[in-house]
VEXDREN-2710 file (C-alpha; in Angstrom, 1 decimal):
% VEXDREN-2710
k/r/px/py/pz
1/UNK/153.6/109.0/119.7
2/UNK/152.4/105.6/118.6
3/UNK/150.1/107.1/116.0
4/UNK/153.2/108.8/114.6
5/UNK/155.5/105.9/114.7
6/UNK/152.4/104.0/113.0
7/UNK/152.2/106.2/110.1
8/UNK/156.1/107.0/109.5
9/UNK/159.2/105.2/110.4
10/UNK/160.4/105.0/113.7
11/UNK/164.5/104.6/114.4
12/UNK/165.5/102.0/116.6
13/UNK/168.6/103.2/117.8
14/UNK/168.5/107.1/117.7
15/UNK/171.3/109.1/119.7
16/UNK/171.4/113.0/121.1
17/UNK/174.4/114.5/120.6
18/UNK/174.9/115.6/123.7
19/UNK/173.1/113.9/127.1
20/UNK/172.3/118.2/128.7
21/UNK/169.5/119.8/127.1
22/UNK/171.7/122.9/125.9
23/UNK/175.0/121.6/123.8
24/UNK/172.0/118.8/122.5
25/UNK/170.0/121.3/121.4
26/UNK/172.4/123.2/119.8
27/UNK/173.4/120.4/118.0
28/UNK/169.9/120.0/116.7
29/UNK/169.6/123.5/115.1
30/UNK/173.3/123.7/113.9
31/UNK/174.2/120.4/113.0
32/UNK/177.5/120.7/115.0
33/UNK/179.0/119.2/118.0
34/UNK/179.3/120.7/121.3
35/UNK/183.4/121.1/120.5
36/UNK/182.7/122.9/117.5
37/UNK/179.2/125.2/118.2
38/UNK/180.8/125.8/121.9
39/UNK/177.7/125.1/124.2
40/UNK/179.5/122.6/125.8
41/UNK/177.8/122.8/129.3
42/UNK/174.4/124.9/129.9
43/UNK/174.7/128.6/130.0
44/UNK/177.5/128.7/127.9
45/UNK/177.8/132.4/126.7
46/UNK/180.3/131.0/123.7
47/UNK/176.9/130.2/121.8
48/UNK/176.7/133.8/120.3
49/UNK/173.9/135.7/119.0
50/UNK/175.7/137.6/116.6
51/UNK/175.8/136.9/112.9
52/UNK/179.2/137.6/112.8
53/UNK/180.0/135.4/115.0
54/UNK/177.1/132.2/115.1
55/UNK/177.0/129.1/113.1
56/UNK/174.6/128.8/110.5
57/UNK/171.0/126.9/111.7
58/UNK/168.7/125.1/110.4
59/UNK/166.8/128.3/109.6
60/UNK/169.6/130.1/108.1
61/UNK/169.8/127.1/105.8
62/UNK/165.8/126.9/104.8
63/UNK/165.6/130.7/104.3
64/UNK/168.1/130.1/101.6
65/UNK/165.7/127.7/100.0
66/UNK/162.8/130.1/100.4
67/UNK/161.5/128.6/103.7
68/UNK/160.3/130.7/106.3
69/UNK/161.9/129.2/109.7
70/UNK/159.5/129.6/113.2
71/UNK/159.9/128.6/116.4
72/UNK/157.5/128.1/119.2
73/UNK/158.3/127.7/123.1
74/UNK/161.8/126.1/125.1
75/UNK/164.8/127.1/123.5
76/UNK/167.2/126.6/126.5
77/UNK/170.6/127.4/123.9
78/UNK/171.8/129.9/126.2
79/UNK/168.3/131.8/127.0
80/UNK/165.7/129.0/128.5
81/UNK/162.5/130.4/127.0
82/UNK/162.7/133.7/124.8
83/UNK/159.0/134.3/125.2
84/UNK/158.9/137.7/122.5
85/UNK/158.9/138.5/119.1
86/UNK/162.8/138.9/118.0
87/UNK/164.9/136.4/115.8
88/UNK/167.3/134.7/117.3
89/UNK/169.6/131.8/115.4
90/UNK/168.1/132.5/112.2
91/UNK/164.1/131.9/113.9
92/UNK/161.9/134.3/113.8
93/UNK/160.3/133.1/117.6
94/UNK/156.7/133.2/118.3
95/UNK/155.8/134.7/121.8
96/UNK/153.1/132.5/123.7
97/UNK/150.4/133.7/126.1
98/UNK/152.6/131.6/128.9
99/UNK/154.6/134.0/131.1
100/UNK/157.7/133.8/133.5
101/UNK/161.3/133.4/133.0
102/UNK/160.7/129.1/132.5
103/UNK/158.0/127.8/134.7
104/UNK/156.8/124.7/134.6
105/UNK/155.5/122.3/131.6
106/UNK/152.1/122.4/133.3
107/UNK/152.1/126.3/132.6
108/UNK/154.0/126.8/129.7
109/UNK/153.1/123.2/127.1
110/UNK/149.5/124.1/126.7
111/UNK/150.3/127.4/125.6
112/UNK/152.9/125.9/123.0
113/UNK/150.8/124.3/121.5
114/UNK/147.7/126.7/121.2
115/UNK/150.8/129.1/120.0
116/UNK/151.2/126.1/117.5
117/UNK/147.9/125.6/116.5
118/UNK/147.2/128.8/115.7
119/UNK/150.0/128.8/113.2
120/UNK/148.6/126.3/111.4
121/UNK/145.3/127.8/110.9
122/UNK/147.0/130.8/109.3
123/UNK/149.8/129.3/108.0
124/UNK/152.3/131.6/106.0
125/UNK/152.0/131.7/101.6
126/UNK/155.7/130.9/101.7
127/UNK/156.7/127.3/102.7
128/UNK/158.0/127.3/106.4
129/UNK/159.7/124.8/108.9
130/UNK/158.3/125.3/112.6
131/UNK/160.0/123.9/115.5
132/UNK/157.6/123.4/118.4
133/UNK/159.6/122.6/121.5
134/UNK/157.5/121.5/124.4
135/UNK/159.1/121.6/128.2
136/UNK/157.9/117.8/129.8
137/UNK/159.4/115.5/131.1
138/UNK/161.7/117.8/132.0
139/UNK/160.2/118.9/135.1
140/UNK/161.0/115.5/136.6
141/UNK/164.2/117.1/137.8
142/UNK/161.9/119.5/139.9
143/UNK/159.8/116.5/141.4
144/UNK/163.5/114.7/142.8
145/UNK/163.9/117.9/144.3
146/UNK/161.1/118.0/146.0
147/UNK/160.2/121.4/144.2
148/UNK/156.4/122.3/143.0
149/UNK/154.7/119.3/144.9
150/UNK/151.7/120.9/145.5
151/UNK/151.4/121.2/141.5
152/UNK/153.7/118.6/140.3
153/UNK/151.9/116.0/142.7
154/UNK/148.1/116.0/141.4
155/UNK/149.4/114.5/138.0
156/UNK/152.3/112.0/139.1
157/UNK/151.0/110.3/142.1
158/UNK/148.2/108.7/139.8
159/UNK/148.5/105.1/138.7
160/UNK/150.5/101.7/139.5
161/UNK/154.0/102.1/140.3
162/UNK/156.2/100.5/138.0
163/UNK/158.6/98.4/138.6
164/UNK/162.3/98.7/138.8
165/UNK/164.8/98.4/135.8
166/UNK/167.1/95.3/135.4
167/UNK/169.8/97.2/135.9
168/UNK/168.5/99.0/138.7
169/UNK/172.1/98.4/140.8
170/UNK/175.4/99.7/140.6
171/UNK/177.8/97.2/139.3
172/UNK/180.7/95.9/140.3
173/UNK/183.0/97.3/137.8
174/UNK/181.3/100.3/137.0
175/UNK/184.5/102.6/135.6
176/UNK/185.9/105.3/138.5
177/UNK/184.4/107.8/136.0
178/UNK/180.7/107.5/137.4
179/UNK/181.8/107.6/141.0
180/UNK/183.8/110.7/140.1
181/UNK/180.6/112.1/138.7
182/UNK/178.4/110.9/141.1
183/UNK/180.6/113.4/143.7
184/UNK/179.7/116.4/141.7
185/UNK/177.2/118.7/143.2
186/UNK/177.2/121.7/141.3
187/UNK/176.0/120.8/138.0
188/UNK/173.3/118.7/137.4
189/UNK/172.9/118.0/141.3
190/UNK/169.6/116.1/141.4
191/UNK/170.9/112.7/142.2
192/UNK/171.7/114.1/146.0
193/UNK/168.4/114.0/146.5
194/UNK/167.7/110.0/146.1
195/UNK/171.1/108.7/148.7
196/UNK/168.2/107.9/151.2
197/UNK/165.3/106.6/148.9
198/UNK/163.9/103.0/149.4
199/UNK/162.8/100.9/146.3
200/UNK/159.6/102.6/146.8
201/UNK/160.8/105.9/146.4
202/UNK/162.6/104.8/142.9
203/UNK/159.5/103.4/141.8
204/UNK/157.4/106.7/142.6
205/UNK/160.3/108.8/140.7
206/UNK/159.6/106.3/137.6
207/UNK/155.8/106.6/137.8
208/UNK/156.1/110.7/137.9
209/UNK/158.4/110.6/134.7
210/UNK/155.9/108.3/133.1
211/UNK/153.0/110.3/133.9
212/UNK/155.0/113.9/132.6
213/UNK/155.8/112.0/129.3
214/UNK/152.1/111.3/128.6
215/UNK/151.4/114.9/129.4
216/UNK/153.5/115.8/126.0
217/UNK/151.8/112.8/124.4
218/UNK/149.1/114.5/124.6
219/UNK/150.1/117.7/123.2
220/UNK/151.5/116.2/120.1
221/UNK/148.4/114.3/119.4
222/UNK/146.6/118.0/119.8
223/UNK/149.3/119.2/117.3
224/UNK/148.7/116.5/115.0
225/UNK/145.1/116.7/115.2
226/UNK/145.4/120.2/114.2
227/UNK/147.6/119.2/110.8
228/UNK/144.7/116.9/110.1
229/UNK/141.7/119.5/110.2
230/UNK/143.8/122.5/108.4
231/UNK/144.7/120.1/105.5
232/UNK/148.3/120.2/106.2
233/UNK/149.2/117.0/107.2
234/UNK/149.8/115.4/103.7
235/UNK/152.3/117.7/102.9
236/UNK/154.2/118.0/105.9
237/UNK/157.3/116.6/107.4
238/UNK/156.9/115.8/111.0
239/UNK/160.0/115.0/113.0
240/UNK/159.5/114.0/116.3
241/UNK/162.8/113.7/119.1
242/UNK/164.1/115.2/122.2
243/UNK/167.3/116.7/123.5
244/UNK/168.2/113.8/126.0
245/UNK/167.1/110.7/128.2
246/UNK/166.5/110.0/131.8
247/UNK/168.8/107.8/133.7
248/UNK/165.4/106.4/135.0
249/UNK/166.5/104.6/138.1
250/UNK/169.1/102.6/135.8
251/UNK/172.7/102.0/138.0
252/UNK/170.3/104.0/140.8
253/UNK/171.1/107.0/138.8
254/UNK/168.4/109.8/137.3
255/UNK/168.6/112.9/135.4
256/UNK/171.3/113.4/132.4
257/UNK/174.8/114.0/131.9
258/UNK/175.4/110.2/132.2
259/UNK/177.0/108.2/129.1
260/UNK/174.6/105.3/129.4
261/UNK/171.9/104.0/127.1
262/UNK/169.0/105.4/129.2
263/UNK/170.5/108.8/128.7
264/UNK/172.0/109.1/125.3
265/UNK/169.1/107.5/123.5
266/UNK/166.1/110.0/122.4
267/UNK/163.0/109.1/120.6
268/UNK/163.3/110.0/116.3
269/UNK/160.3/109.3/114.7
270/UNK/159.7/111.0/110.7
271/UNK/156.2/111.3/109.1
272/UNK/155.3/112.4/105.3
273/UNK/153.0/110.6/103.7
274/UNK/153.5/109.2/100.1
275/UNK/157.0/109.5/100.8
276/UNK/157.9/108.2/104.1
277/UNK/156.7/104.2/104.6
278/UNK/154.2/104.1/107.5
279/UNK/155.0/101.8/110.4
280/UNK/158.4/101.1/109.7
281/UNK/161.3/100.8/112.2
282/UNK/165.0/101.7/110.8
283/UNK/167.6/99.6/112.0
284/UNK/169.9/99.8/109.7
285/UNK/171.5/103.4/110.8
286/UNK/172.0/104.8/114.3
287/UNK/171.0/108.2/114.2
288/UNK/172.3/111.5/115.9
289/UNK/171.0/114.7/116.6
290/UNK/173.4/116.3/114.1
291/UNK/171.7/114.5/111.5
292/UNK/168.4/116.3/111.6
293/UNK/169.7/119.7/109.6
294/UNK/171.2/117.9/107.0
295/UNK/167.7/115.9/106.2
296/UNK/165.3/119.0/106.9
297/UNK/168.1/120.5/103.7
298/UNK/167.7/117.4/101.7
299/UNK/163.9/117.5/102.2
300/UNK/163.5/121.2/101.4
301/UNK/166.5/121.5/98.2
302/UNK/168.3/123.4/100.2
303/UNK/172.1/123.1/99.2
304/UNK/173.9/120.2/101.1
305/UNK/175.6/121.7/104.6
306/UNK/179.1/121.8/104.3
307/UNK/181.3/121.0/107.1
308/UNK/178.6/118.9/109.4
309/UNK/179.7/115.8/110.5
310/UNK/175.8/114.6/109.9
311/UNK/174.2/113.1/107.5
312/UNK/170.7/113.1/105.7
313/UNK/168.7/111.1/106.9
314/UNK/166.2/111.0/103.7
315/UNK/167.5/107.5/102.4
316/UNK/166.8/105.2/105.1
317/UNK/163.6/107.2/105.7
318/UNK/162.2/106.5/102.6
319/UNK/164.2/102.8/103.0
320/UNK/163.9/102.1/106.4
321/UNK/166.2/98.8/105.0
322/UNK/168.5/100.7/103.1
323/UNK/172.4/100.6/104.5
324/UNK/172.7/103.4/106.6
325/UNK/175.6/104.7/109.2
326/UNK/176.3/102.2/111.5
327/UNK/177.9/104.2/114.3
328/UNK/176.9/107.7/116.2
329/UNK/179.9/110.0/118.6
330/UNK/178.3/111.7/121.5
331/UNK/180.5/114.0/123.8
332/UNK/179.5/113.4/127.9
333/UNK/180.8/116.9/129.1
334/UNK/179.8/116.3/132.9
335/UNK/181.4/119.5/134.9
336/UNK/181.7/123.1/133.8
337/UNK/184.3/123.4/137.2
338/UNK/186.1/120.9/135.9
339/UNK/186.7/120.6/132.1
340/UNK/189.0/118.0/132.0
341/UNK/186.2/115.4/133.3
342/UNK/184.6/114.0/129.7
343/UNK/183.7/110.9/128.1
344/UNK/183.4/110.1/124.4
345/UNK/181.2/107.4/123.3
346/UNK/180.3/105.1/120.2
347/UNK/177.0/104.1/119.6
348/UNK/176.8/101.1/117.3
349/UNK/174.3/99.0/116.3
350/UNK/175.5/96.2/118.9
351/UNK/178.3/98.0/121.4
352/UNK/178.6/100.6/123.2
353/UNK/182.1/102.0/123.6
354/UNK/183.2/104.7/126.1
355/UNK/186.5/106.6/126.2
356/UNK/187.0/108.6/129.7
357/UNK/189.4/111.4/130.4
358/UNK/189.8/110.4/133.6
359/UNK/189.6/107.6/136.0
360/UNK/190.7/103.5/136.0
361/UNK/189.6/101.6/133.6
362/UNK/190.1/104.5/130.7
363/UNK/187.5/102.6/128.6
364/UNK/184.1/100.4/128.8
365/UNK/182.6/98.7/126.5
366/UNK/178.9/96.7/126.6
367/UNK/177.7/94.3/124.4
368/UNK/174.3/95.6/124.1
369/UNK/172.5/92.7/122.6
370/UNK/173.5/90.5/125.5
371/UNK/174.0/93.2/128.2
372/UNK/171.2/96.2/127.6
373/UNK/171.8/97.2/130.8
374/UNK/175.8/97.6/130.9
375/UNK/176.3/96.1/133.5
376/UNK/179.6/94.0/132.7
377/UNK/182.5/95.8/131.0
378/UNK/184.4/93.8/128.5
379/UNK/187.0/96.2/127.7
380/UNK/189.8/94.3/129.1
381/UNK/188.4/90.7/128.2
382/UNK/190.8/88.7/125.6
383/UNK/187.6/88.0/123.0
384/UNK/186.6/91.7/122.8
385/UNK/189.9/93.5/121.6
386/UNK/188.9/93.5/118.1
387/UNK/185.9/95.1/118.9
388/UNK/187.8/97.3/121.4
389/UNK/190.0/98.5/118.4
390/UNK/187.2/98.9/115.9
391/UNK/185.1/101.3/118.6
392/UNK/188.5/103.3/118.9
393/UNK/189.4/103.6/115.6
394/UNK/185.4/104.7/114.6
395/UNK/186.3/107.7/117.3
396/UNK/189.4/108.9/116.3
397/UNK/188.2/108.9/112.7
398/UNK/185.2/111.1/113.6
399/UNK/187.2/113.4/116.3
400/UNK/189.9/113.7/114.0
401/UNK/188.5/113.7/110.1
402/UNK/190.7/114.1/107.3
403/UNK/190.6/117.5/105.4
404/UNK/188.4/117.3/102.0
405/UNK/190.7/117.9/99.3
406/UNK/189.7/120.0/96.6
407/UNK/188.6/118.4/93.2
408/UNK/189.7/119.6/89.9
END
C-alpha cells in the first residue's frame, strides 16, 4: 500500500458510501446510493439480477466503450462469493480454485490473486477493467466472535499489542442514537461479544485487525508485482479502496454500521504512470465511493453517466491541488427490523455533520481538526450554528437535487 501511495496519489479524506459491505459495494459498481440501487442493508433481494430491472455498472458502462469488464473473488451485492463462470452486473466473473459458500480470507485471498495473476499473463486483445476484490480484514468480525481460532489465531496473536485509541471511551454526550444501536443484536451483532473485555482484550482485537490488513498488503504487492513483470503496469490504472472501516476500539465500539470517522473512511489510492503524479496526497476533495464509476468512464471515454450523484475523479488526480468537491453524503442504515433507525452524514474537509432519525440530540457535529476523535458535539453550541446550517443545507441539497432542465 505504501508503494502504491508512493507512485500515485493518495486521498486524504476518502468516504464509502455506505459503512456495510453490501449497499457500499453496490455503490462502487453502480455509482448510486443505497436509496436509489436498493441494497440498503445486506441480503437485500431489491438488488436484481435482471437487465430489466438492474442499474447500469461500471461494466455495462466500459463495454460500451469497448472494454471488456472482469471480476475476480468477494462480491457480497446480494450473493457473498459467486465462485463460477456466469455474468452477473454486467461482469463476466472469473471462478477461483478456492471453494465453499465464503470461507475465510486465509482460504479464499491467495486464490484471488493467483486467479488475478493469471489474468495478467494472458490478458485479453481488447482493453479490459478487472476488479479484484480480496476478503481481509474482514474476518476480524469472526475473530470477536470467537469463530476460527484455531486458524485465525496463528496469524493475529503475533507481535506487540498496540495501544488504545484516544478516543477509546464513550463520551458523555454521545447522541441517544449510538445507545439505540448499541441495543441491536440482530444485525451486525459483533459488539456483544466485547461488554466483558479488559483493555487487554481491546488491544488484542487491534493487533488481529492489524495483522489481517497486512495479509491483503501482501496480496496487492503480489498483484502489483505481477503488472510489473507482464509489462502492464505503465498502462494501467490501479485503484485501490475498500467497502468500509473498522470502529477499531474507537467509543469501545468495533465492526461497521457506525457513522464515525473510523468507519466511514476507506483507503483510495490511484496509480497511472505519466498521467497520475507519484506521491501526491489530494486534499482538496473528499471523495466517495460513488465517485469511482464516473472516473473509471472518464478514464476509458466512455460517455459521462447520467444521473450519478458522483463525480470524476480524473482532475484532482492528475492535480492533486486542483479545487475539488468539498463535501461527501453517506447513508448509516443500521437495522433491517427497524427501517426507520438511520443517520445521514456530511463529510467535509473540517466537520463532520450527522442527521439521526431518531433519538435526542437529532444532530452532532465534530470539528474534526480539533476533535478527530468526536468526542464533543457542538451542535447546540452558539459559535457553531453557521456551520450547523451550512452541513444541513449541503444535505438537503444532495438528498433533494433539483431536476436538470433541458437545454435548447
Amino acid at each position: 500500500m505504501d508503494r502504491l501511495a508512493a507512485e500515485g496519489v493518495r486521498f486524504d479524506k476518502s468516504c464509502c458510501a455506505s459503512p456495510v459491505c453490501g449497499p457500499s459495494r453496490a455503490s462502487l459498481v453502480t455509482g448510486q446510493m443505497p436509496n436509489k440501487h436498493r441494497l440498503v442493508y445486506n441480503s437485500d433481494a431489491r438488488f436484481a439480477n435482471h437487465d430489466t430491472e438492474r442499474l447500469p455498472t461500471i461494466a455495462d458502462h466500459l463495454r460500451g466503450a469497448g472494454y471488456g469488464a472482469y471480476w475476480i473473488g468477494k462480491w457480497h451485492a446480494q450473493e457473498f462469493y459467486p465462485n463460477r463462470e456466469e455474468r452477473i452486473h454486467g461482469f463476466d466473473f472469473l471462478p477461483t480454485t478456492a471453494t465453499g459458500f465464503h470461507g475465510l480470507g486465509l482460504d479464499m485471498d491467495a486464490a484471488v490473486t493467483d486467479r488475478a495473476v493469471e489474468f495478467l499473463e494472458t490478458p485479453p486483445a481488447e482493453p479490459w477493467f478487472l476488479g479484484v476484490a480480496w476478503h481481509n480484514p474482514h474476518d476480524i468480525c469472526y475473530w470477536v466472535m470467537e469463530e476460527y481460532r484455531d486458524q485465525l489465531d496463528p496469524i493475529t496473536s503475533q507481535g506487540d499489542l498496540p495501544p488504545l485509541p484516544d478516543n477509546f471511551e464513550i463520551a458523555p454526550d454521545e447522541p441517544e442514537f449510538f445507545k439505540i444501536c448499541r441495543q441491536r443484536d440482530h444485525y451486525g451483532p459483533e459488539w456483544k461479544w466485547t461488554t466483558k473485555w479488559d483493555k487487554t482484550a481491546w488491544r488484542k482485537y487491534l493487533r488481529a485487525y492489524h495483522r489481517l490488513t497486512g495479509l491483503i498488503d501482501k496480496e496487492l504487492g503480489r498483484l502489483l508485482e505481477a503488472l510489473d513483470r507482464t509489462g502492464l503496469a505503465e498502462n494501467t490504472l490501479v485503484v485501490f479502496t475498500s467497502d468500509h472501516g473498522e470502529s477499531c476500539g474507537g467509543h469501545q465500539l468495533v465492526m461497521k454500521l457506525s457513522p464515525y470517522e473510523e468507519v466511514i473512511s476507506v483507503p483510495l489510492i490511484a496509480r497511472l504512470p505519466g498521467t497520475i503524479p507519484a506521491g501526491k496526497i489530494c486534499r482538496t476533495h473528499v471523495a466517495s465511493g460513488v465517485d469511482l464509476l464516473p472516473t473509471f468512464c472518464d478514464f476509458a471515454g466512455a460517455p459521462s453517466p447520467v444521473g450519478t450523484p458522483g463525480v470524476s475523479l480524473r482532475g484532482v488526480l492528475e492535480n492533486p491541488d486542483a479545487e475539488g468537491r468539498p463535501f461527501a453524503v453517506i447513508h448509516v442504515d443500521t437495522d433491517p427490523k427497524r427501517h426507520e433507525v438511520f443517520a445521514r452524514v456530511v463529510r467535509t474537509p473540517d466537520f463532520k455533520y450527522m442527521h439521526f432519525s431518531i433519538g435526542e440530540p437529532a444532530e452532532a457535529l465534530y470539528d474534526l481538526n480539533n476533535d478527530p476523535g468526536e468526542m464533543k458535539n457542538l451542535a447546540k453550541e452558539p459559535d457553531a450554528q453557521e456551520e450547523v446550517l451550512r452541513h444541513r443545507r449541503l444535505l438537503e441539497a444532495w438528498e433533494n437535487p433539483l431536476p436538470v432542465t433541458p437545454t435548447s
